[in-house]
Every structure is written in structure tokens, then in C-alpha cells.
ZAMARGU-4260 file (C-alpha; in steps of 0.2 Angstrom, whole numbers, plus 5000, padded with zeros to 4 digits):
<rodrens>
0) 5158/4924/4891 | 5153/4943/4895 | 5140/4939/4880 | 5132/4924/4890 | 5133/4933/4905
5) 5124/4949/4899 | 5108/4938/4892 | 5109/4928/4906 | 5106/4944/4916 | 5093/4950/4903
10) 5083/4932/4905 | 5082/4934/4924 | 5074/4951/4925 | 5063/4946/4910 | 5057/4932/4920
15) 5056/4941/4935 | 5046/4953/4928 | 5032/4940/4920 | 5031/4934/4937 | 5025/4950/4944
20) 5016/4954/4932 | 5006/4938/4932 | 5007/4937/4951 | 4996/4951/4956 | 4989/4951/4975
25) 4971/4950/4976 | 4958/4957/4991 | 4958/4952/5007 | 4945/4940/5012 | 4934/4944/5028
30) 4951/4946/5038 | 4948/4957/5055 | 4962/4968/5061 | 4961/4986/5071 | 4963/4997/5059
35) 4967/5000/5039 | 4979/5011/5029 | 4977/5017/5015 | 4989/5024/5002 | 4982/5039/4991
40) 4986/5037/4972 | 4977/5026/4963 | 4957/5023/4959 | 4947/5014/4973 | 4960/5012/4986
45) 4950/5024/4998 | 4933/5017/4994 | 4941/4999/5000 | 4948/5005/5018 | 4928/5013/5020
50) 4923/4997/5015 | 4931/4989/5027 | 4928/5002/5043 | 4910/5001/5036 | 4909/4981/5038
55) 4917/4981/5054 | 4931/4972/5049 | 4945/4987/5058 | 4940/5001/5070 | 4951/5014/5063
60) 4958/5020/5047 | 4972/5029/5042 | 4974/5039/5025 | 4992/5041/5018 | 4998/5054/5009
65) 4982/5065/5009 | 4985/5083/5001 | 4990/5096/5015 | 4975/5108/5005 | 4963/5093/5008
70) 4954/5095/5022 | 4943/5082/5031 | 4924/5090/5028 | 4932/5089/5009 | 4937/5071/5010
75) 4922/5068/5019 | 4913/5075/5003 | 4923/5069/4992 | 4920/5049/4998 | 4902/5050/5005
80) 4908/5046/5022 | 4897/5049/5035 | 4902/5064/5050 | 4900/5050/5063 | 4913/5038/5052
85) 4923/5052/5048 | 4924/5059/5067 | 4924/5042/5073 | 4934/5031/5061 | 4946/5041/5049
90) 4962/5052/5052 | 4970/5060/5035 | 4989/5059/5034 | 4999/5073/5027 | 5017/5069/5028
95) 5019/5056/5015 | 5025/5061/5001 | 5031/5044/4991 | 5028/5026/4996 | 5044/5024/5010
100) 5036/5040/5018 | 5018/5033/5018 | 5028/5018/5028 | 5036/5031/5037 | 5019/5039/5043
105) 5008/5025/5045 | 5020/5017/5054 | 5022/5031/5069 | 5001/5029/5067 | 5002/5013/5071
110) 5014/5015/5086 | 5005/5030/5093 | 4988/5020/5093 | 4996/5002/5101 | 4988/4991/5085
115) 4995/4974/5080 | 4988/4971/5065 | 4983/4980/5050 | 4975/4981/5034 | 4987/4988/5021
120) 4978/4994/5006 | 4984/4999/4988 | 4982/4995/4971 | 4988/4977/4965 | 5004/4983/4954
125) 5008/4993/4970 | 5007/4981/4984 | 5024/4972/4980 | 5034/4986/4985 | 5023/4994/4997
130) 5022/4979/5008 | 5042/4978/5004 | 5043/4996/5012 | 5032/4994/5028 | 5040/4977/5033
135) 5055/4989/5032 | 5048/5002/5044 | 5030/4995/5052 | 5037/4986/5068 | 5038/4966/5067
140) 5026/4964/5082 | 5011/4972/5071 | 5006/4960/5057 | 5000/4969/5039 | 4988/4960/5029
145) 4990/4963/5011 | 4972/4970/5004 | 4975/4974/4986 | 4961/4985/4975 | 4961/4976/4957
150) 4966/4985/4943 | 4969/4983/4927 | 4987/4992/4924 | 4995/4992/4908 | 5012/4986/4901
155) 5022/5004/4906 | 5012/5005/4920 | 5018/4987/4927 | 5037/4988/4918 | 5039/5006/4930
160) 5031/4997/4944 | 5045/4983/4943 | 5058/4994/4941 | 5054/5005/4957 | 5052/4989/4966
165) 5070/4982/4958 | 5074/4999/4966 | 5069/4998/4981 | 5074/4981/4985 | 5092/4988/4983
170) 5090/5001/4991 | 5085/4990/5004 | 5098/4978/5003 | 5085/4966/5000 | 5086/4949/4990
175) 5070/4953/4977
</rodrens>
């Protein structure tokens, strides 16, 4: 009996698994909203929120998680953004340190700055769980687009990514 229930445990976190891992979120299409976040960490996350403030698709975007030694004329260089977009159109985060504090920050962004609706941007094996924190901590009256940079992770990278998002479902006290 404990045999049977142990595999059938094993089976539904296999499957679980293959289902995130073959379920990846793709970009947004042309979706307007006021403003973008985006959470530092992985390859061409940043280049998407420009693309977006660029095309006129949100008015503002916020960076989460920058570097506190990062400064904006360094970012600014860094991505090629333009003094007018950067004086205009970006604010750098510095608080968050993990993906519940990027909620955390972006969230009190959003507030401070009366938007209702956002872009959230990440990279496709991320999204999962950061869309899981911010519904946690983003206010219900703001709607969050998912906008997910396509990657092309690998097996550990995915397998860590489920876990953390396992995690933080309990954590949560969330059915996953």
C-alpha cells in the first residue's frame, strides 16, 4: 500500500513536471498596458521591456532587481537606451533580491504610480512562478500580462525551476 502510494506520488510530479516543461509561456502579442516590469536575471529580459516602451505599447518601465552599484548612466550604456527614454521611461529597482522581492518592489511601483495593468517580463521557465508571486502581492485590481523572453533552458535548469515553483506554491498555500 505505502509502495503504491509512494509511485503514485512519484507519477504525479513526473507528469507535473512534463507539463511545465512542454507548456512554456510565449511573448505577448501587441498587448497595450501602462507600464512594464522587468525581472533582472536572465538573457533578453531587458531588451524586451525597451522593446515595448520603444513601440509604445506602455508608458513606463520598471527594472527589478538592479544591482545597487549599477547606476542609470551605466544601464543606460549598458542597453543603448536613449537619455530621453532613460529620463522619461525607465526607473531601476534596487530592493529585490529574489523573485517574491521583485513582487514585493514592483508591486509598491505600481501602487505609487496608480497603473492597472502591466506588462510582466521574464524569461519562459521563470514566468510560472513569477506570475505565481505577483498575483500573491500585485493588487487584484491591476491586471499583469504575462510576456515571456524565449529561451532555450536545459533539463537542470527546468527540473530547479519546477521545484522552486513546487516551493513556492506551498509556501503559498496554493493548489499548483
Amino acid at each position: 500500500m505505502i509502495l503504491r502510494f509512494l509511485a503514485a506520488i512519484v507519477l504525479v510530479y513526473a507528469f507535473g513536471f512534463l507539463g511545465f516543461a512542454v507548456s512554456l509561456p510565449e511573448p505577448l502579442a501587441e498587448q497595450e498596458a501602462d507600464a512594464v516590469i522587468v525581472l533582472t536575471g536572465g538573457a533578453g529580459r531587458i531588451d524586451r521591456g525597451l522593446q515595448t516602451v520603444e513601440s509604445g505599447l506602455v508608458k513606463q518601465m520598471f527594472v527589478s532587481g538592479v544591482d545597487p552599484e549599477v547606476k542609470p548612466r551605466e544601464f543606460a550604456v549598458e542597453f543603448n537606451v536613449p537619455r530621453q527614454t532613460m529620463d522619461c521611461c525607465v526607473k531601476l529597482g534596487y530592493l529585490a533580491v529574489d523573485t517574491r522581492s521583485n513582487a514585493g518592489e514592483a508591486a509598491q511601483w505600481l501602487k505609487e504610480n496608480e497603473f492597472t495593468s502591466v506588462r510582466l517580463v521574464t524569461t519562459d521557465w521563470h514566468m510560472p512562478r513569477a506570475s505565481s508571486e505577483f498575483a500573491e502581492t500585485v493588487p487584484a485590481d491591476i491586471r499583469v500580462y504575462q510576456d515571456a523572453v524565449i529561451s532555450n533552458p536545459d533539463l537542470a535548469t527546468l527540473y530547479l525551476e519546477y521545484n522552486k515553483l513546487l516551493l513556492a506554491a506551498i509556501s503559498q498555500g496554493l493548489p499548483v
